[in-house]
C-alpha positions in Angstrom: 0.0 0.0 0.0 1.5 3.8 -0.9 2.3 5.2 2.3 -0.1 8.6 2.6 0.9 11.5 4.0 -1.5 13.1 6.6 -2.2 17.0 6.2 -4.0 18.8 9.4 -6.2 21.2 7.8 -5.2 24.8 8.4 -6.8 27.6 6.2 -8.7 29.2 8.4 -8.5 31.8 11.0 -8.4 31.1 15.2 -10.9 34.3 15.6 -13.1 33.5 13.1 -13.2 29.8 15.1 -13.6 31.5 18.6 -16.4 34.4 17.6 -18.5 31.3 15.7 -18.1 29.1 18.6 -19.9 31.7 21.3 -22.3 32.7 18.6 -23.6 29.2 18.3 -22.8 28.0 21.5 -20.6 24.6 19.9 -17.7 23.5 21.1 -14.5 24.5 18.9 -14.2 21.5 16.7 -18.1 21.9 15.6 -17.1 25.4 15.0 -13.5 24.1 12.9 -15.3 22.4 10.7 -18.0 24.9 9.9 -15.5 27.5 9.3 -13.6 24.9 6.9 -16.9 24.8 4.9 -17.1 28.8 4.3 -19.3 29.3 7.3 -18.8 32.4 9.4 -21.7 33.9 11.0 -24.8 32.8 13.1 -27.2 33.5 9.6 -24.6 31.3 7.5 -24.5 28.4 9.5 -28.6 28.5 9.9 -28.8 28.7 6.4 -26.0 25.6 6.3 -28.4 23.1 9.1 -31.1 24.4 7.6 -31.3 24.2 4.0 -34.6 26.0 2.5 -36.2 25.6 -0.9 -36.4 29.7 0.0 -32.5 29.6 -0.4 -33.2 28.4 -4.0 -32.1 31.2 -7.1 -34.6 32.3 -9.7 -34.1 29.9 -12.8 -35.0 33.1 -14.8 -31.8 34.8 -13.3 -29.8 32.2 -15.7 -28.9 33.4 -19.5 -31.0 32.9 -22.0 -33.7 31.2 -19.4 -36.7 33.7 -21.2 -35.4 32.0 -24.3 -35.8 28.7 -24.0 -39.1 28.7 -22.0 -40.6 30.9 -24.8 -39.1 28.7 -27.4 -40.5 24.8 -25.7 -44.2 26.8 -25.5 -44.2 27.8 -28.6 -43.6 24.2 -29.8 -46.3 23.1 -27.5 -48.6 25.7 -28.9 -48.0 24.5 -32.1 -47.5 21.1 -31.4 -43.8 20.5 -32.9 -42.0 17.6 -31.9 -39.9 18.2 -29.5 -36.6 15.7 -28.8 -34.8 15.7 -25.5 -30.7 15.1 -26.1 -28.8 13.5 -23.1 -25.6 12.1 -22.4 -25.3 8.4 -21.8 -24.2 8.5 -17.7 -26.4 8.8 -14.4 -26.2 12.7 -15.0 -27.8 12.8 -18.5 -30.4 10.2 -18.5 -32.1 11.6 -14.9 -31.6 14.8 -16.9 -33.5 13.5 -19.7 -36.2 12.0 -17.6 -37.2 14.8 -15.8 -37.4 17.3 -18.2 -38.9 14.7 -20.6 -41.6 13.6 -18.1 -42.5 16.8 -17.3 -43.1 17.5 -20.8 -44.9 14.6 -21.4 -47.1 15.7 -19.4 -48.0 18.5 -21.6 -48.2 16.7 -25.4 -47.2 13.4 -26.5 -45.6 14.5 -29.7 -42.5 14.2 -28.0 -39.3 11.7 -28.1 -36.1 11.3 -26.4 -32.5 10.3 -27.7 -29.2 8.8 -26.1 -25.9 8.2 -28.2 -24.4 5.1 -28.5 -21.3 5.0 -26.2 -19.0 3.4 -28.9 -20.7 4.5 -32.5 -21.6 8.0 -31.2 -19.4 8.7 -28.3 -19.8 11.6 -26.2 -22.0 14.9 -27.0 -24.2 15.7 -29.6 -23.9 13.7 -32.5 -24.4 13.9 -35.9 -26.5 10.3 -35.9 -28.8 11.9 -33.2 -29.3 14.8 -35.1 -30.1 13.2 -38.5 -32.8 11.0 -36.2 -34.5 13.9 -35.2 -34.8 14.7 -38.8 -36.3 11.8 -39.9 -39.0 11.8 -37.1 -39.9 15.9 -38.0 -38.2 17.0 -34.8 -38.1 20.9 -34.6 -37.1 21.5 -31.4 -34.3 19.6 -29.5 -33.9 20.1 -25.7 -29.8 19.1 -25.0 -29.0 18.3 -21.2 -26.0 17.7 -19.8 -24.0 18.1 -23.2 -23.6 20.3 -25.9 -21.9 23.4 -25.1 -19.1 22.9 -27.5 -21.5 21.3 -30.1 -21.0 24.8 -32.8 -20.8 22.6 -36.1 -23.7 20.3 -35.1 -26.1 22.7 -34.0 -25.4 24.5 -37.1 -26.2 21.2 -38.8 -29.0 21.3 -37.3 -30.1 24.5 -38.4 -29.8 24.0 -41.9 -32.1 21.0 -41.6 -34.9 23.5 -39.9 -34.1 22.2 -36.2 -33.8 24.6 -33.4 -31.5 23.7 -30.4 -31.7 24.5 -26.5 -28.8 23.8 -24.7 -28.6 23.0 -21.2 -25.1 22.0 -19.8 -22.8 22.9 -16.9 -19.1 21.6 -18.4 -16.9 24.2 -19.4 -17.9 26.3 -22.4 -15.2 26.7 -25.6 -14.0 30.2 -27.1 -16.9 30.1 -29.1 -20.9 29.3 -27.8 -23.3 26.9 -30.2 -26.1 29.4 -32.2 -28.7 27.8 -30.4 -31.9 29.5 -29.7 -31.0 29.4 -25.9 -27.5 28.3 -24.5 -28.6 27.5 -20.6 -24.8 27.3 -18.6 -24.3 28.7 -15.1 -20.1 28.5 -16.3 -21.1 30.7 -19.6 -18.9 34.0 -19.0 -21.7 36.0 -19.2 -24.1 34.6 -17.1 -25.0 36.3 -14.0 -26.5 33.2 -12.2 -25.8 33.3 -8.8 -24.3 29.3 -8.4 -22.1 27.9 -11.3 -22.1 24.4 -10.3 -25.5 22.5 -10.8 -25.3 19.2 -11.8 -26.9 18.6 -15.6 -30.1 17.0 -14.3 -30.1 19.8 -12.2 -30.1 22.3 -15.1 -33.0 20.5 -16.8 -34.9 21.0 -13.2 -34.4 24.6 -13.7 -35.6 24.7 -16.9 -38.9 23.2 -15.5 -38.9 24.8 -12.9 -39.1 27.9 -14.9 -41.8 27.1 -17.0 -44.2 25.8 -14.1 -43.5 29.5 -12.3 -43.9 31.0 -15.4 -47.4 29.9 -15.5 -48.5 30.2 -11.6 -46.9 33.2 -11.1 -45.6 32.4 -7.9 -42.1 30.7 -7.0 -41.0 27.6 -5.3 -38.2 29.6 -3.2 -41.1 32.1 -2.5 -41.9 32.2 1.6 -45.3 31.2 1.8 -45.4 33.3 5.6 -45.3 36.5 2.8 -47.9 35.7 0.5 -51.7 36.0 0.5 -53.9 32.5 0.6 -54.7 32.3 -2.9 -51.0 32.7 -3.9 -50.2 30.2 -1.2 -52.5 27.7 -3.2 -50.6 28.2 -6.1 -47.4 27.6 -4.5 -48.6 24.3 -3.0 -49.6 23.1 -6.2 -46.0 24.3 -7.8 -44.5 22.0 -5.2 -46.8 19.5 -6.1 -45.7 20.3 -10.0 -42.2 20.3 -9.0 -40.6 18.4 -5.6 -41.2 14.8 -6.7 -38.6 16.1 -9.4 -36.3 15.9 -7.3 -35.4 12.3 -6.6 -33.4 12.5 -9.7 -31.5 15.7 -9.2 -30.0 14.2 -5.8 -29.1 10.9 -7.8 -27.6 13.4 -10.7 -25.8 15.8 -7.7 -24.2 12.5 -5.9 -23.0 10.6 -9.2 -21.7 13.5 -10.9 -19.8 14.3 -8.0 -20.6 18.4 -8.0 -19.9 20.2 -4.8 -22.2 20.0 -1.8 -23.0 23.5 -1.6 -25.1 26.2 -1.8 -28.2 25.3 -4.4 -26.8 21.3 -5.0 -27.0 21.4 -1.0 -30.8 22.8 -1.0 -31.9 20.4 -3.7 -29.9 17.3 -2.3 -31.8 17.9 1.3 -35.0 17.3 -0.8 -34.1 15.0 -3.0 -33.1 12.8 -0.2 -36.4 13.3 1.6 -37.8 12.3 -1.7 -35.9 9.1 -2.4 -36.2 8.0 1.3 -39.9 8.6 1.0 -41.9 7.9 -2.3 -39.5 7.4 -4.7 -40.6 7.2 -8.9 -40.9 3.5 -9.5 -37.6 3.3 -11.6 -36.0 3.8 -8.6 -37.4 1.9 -5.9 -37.3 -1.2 -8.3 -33.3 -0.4 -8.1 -33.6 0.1 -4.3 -35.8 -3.2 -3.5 -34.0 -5.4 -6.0 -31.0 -7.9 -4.2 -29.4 -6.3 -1.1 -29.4 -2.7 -2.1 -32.2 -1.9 -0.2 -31.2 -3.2 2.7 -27.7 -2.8 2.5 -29.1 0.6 3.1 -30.8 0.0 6.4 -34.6 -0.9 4.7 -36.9 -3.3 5.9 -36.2 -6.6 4.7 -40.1 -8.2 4.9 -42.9 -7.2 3.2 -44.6 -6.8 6.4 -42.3 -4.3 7.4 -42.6 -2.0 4.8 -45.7 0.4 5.9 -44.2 1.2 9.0 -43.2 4.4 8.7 -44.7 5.5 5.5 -45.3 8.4 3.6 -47.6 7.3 -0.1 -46.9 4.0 0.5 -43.2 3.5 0.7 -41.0 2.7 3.9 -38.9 5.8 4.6 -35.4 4.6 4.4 -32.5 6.3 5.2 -30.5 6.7 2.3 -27.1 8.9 2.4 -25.5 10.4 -0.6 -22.3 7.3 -0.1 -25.7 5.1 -0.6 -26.6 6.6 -4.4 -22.9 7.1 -5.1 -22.3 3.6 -4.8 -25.5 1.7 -5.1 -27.6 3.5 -7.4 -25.4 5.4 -9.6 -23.2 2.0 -11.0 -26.8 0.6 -11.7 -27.9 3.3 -13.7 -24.5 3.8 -15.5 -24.2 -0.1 -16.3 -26.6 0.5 -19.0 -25.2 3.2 -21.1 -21.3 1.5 -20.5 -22.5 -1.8 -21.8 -25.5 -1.8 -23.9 -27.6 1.1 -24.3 -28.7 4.1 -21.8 -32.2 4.3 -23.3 -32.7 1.3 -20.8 -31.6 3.5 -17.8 -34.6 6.4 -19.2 -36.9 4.0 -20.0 -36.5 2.1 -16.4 -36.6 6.1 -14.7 -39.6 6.9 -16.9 -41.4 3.7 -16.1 -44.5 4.4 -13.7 -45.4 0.3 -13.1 -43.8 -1.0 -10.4 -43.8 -4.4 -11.8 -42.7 -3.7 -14.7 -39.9 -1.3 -13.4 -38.2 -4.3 -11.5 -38.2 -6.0 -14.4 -36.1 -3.5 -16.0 -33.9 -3.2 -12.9 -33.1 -7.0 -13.5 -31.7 -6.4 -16.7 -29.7 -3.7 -15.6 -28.3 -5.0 -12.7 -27.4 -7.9 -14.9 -25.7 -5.5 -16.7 -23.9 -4.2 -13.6 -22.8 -7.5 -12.7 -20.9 -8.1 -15.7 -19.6 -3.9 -16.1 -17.9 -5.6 -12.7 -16.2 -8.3 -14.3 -15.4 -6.1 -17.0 -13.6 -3.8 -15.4 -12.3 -6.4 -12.7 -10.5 -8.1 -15.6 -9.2 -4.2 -17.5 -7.9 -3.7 -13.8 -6.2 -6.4 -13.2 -4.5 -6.7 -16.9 -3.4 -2.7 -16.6 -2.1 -3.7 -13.2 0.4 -6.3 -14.1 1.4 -4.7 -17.1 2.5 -1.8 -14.8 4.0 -4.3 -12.1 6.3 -5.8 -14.8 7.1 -3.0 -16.8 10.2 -0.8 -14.8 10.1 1.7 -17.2 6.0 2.2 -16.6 6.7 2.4 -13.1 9.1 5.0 -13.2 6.2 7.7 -15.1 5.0 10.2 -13.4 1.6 9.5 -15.2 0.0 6.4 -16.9 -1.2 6.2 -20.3 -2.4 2.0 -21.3 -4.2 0.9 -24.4 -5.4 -2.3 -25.2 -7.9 -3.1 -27.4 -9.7 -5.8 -25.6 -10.9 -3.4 -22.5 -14.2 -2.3 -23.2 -15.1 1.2 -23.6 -18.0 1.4 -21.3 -15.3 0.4 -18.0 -11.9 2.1 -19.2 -12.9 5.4 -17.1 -13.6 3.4 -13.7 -10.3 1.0 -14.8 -8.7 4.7 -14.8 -10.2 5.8 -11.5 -9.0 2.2 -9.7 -5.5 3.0 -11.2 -5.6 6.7 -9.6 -6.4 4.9 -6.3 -3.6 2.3 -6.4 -0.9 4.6 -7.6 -1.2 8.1 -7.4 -0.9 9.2 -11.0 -2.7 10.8 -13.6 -4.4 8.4 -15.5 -5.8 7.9 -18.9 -7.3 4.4 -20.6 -7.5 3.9 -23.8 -9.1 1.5 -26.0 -10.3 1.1 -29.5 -13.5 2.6 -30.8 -15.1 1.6 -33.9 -13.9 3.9 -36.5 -10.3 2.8 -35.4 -9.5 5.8 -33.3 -8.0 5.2 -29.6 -10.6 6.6 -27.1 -10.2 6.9 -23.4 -11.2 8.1 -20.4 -8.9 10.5 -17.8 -8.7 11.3 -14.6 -6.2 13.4 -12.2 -4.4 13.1 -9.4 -4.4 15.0 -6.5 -4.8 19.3 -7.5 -3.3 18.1 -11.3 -5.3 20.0 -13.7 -5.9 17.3 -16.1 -7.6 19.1 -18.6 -5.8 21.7 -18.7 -3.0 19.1 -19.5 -4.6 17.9 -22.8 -5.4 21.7 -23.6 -1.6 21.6 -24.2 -1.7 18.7 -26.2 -4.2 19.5 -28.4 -2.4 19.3 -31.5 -2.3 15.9 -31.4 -5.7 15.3 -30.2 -8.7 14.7 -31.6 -11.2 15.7 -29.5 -11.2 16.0 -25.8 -13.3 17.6 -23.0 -14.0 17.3 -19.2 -12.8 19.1 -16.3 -10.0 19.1 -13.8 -10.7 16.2 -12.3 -12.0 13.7 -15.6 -11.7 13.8 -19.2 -12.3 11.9 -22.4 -10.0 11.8 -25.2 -9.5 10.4 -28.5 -6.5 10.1 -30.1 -5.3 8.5 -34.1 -3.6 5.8 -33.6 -0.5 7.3 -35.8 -0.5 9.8 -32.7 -0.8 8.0 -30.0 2.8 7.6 -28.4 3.5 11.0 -29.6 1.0 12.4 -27.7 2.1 9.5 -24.3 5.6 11.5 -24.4 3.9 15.0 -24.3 1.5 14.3 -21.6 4.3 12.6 -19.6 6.1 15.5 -19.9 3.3 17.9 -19.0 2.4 16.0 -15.6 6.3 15.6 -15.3 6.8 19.7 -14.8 3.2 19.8 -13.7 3.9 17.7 -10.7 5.8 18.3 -7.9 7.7 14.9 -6.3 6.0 15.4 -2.9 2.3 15.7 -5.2 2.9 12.2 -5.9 2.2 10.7 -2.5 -1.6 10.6 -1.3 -2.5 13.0 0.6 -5.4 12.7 3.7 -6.8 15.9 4.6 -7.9 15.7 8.3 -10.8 18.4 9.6 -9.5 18.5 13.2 -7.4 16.2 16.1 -10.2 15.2 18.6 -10.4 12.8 22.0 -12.3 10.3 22.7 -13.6 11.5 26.1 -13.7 15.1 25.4 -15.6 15.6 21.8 -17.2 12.3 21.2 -20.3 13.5 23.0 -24.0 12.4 22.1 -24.4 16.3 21.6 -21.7 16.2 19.0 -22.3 13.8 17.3 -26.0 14.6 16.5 -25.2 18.1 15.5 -22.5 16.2 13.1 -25.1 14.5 11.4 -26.6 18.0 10.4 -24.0 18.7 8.7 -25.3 16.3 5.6 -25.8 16.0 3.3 -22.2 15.8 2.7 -20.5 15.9 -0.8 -17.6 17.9 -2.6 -16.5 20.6 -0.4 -18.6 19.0 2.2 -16.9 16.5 2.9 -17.5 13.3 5.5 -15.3 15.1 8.5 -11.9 13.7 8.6 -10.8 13.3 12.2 -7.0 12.0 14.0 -6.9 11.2 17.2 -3.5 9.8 18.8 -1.7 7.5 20.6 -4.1 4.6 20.7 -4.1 0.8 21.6 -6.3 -1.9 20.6 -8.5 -3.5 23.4 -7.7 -6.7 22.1 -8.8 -9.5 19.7 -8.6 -7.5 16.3 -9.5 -9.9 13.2 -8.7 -9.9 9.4 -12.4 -9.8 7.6 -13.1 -9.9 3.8 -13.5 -11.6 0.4 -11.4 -12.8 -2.7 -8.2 -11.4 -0.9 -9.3 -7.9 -0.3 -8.5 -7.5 3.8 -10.0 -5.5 6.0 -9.1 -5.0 9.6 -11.6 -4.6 12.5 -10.8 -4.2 15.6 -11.5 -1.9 18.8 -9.5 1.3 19.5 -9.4 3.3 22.9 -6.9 6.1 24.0 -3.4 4.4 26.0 -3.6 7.8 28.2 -7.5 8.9 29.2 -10.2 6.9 30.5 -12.9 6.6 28.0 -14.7 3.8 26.1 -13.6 2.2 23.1 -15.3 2.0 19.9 -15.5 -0.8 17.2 -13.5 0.3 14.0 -13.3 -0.6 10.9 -10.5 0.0 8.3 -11.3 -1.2 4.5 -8.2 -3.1 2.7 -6.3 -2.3 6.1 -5.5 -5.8 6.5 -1.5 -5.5 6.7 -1.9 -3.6 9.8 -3.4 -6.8 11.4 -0.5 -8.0 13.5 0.9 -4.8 14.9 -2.0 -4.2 15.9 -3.1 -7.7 17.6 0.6 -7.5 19.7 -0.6 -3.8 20.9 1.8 -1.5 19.0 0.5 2.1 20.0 -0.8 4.5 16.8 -2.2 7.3 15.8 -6.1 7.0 14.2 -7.3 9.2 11.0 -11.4 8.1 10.8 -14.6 9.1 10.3 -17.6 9.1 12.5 -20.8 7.1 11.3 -23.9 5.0 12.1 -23.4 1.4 11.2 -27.1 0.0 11.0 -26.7 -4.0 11.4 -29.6 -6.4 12.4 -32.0 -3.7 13.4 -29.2 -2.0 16.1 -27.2 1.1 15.2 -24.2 2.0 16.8 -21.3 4.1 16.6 -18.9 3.0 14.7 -14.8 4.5 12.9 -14.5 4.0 9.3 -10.8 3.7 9.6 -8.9 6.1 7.0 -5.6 5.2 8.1 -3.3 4.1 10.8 0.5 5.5 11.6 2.0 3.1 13.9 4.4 5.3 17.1 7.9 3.5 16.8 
């Protein structure tokens, strides 16, 4: 295992800790971490326990948001087909299905469209486009893609189609000439928060339209308006919230940051999915052990016990749709086609739904042994290759790893050795595509900006980025990016980093108080993250064991301070296995967790989710 370096976070100031502290009347770490997160006074950190769909922006504050609600009623006034474009991951197709269902609702001259992964790749494509043509589309609605789609919504033009755009990646030098261009990012939007998911986008647009024709808003505050208005706002909830089951999915798969409007919307969505979920989903929830691998009933008889419309309220986190619902829906579009994932979000029949969910978790299951296999061959290539070793970045092809996996393959990679990562594989039309992701603060995409010139296409963000490449340029362009992340990189950037909140005891902070006003701080997320704590010079109160499957080890044992009197707690530390013997003999350490519930057999307890471990020589 690479040996991580721990960083104590320290970018904040002691006063700003000590006045928050007294104003909320928390002890100092509760106050830490708040001030970590950007909170500072009494009315911030209400507005941070207590998110409000008040605290939501006007979707008619975003550019070109007049636009595109007076071009989709004018195609419902004159009944034009209308085609709603998404991308093929969890983002795009919940994107899709909630503007399309809402939609829907108001004509039935309407159709939806998702490229094919390996003949269409990424974006708008000229396939989807030529479609719409053929069916007599004459508007198309684009979500989560198309920002940097000038030549094909100029294609589209010429064949009498008008576009919308609704995206929140990174605009080019140049915006499409669609009749609305909806992007929080665009330079010249005055939007007040740039970094909504794309489902989250397509909520605004109908969110829009449904204010539009009320008059009233969802983030109005229904203390300040008169009865009848008050009417019309419950029924724009009505309209609106049930919405929002998909947004929370989009907001934790897409991995935007917790904050401001993603934090108000993921609050609800939450309540939503826990609640009365659309069909689509609870079939995912209720089929095998996701469900209750998130702490649901697991009989029937159970499941009206604490109901709201019929459904058992569960207590699903964002970790929960990360890594249980998100795969699920994403299995589809990596492997076969992401019209199943709409179709199975769109589908109102229960029964029928978990038929759906079958297929795709079957589809799942073998995205799993896809990307087991990619792993695993990527791996000992690496492992037997010195030279490979010695980059500062890794750069694989082969053309027997499917395109659908090569970006989690890429992601496993980044967690085994610390590099920037990009997997590549052949596409269709004989060009090398692939998936990247960074390291670390590495600026990935502005990596391949400097490559262009030997690049086909490429776009993405920081963090991820897909690429295609001619095979003629391929190890021409491995040598340039080597050499970018090279300079780019610092030696000490190479070693993982943990980033630890605050250094708490046992007896002192782990207080019933503080750890119920810990769970307020979800829902947690990008720049909201799970808190990260270290607490030293620890022993083991015996027994520890090895536990896990398939040779993945994980340790659990039982910490408690060597120096103050104070219970211990049962930990658990994920592919922490090596550690097992130290610990067993009672080597002192030092502890990086987290807090959280562990809900087993109907008990919940306290439990650490072990981060790492630094033994005290």
């Amino acid at each position: 295992m690479k040996e991580k370096l721990w960083k104590l976070r320290q970018d904040y100031e002691i006063e700003d800790v000590e006045r928050l502290a007294g104003e909320l009347g928390v002890d100092r770490v509760i106050a830490t971490l708040l001030v970590e997160r950007g909170v500072r006074t009494f009315e911030e950190a209400r507005r941070f326990f207590r998110p409000s769909l008040e605290h939501l922006h006007d979707p008619f504050l975003m550019k070109d948001m007049a636009n595109a609600v007076s071009r989709i009623e004018k195609a419902l006034r004159n009944r034009e087909r209308i085609m709603v474009y998404g991308d093929y991951d969890v983002d795009g197709t919940s994107a899709v299905a909630v503007v399309f269902s809402f939609l829907h609702s108001l004509t039935d001259n309407i159709d939806f469209y998702i490229p094919d992964r390996e003949k269409e790749g990424y974006g708008i494509s000229f396939e989807g486009i030529n479609y719409a043509k053929d069916t007599g589309v004459g508007l198309i609605i684009a979500l989560d893609c198309g920002i940097k789609a000038v030549e094909q919504v100029d294609y589209a033009a010429e064949a009498g189609i008008d576009f919308i755009i609704g995206d929140h990646h990174l605009p080019g030098d140049v915006l499409p000439r669609a009749v609305a261009v909806l992007d929080p990012k665009r330079a010249d939007c005055p939007y007040p928060y740039k970094e909504l998911s794309g489902c989250g986008i397509g909520f605004k647009i109908v969110e829009a339209i449904v204010e539009k024709n009320y008059g009233v808003k969802l983030s109005d505050n229904p203390e300040k308006l008169n009865p009848q208005d008050r009417r019309k706002l419950d029924e724009v909830k009505l309209r609106l919230l049930h919405y929002l089951d998909l947004v929370v999915v989009s907001i934790a798969s897409d991995i935007v940051p917790m904050t401001g409007e993603n934090r108000v919307l993921a609050f609800y969505g939450l309540r939503v999915i826990n609640t009365h979920p659309r069909a689509g989903l609870e079939a995912i929830l209720s089929y095998g052990n996701v469900a209750r691998a998130a702490g649901t009933p697991q009989s029937a008889s159970d499941k009206h016990s604490s109901a709201i419309g019929g459904y058992f309220a569960r207590n699903l986190t964002i970790s929960d749709l990360v890594f249980l619902v998100g795969p699920r829906i994403n299995a589809a579009g990596r492997l076969h086609s992401a019209f199943d994932s709409v179709r199975l979000l769109l589908e109102e029949d229960i029964e029928r739904a978990k038929l759906l969910a079958k297929e795709i978790d079957d589809y799942n299951r073998e995205r799993k042994e896809l990307d087991s296999s990619a792993t695993e061959t990527a791996k000992l290539r690496i492992e037997s290759d010195e030279k490979l070793r010695g980059r500062s970045s890794i750069v694989l092809f082969d053309e027997n790893w499917h395109k659908g996996v090569v970006g989690i393959v890429a992601s496993r990679l980044v967690e085994l050795y610390y590099k920037p990562t990009i997997i590549f594989t052949r596409s269709t039309d004989n060009m090398y595509v692939g998936s990247a992701r960074s390291a670390g603060e590495f600026d990935i995409h502005a990596a391949l900006e400097r490559c262009a010139d030997l690049l086909e296409h490429f776009g993405g963000h920081k963090c991820a980025a897909g690429v295609s490449v001619k095979p003629e340029n391929f190890e021409l362009f491995r040598e340039k990016f080597e050499s970018e992340v090279r300079q780019g990189i610092p030696p000490q950037a190479t070693i993982p980093e943990i980033e630890i909140d605050a250094t708490i005891s046992f007896a002192e902070n782990i207080t019933p108080k503080f750890l119920r006003i810990l769970k307020q701080f979800s829902p947690f997320g990008p720049e909201n993250n799970v808190p990260v704590f270290l607490t030293r010079n620890l022993i083991d109160t015996g027994y520890p064991r090895v536990v896990g499957t398939k040779g993945v080890k994980h340790l659990k044992f039982a910490p408690i301070p060597f120096d103050e009197r104070s219970q211990s707690y049962p930990a658990i530390g994920f592919q922490l296995g090596e550690y097992y013997e130290r610990v067993r003999r009672g080597d002192h350490f030092d502890l990086v967790y987290q807090l959280e519930e562990n809900h087993w057999n109907g008990k919940t307890e306290m439990q650490l989710n072990v981060k790492d471990i630094h033994f005290r020589d």
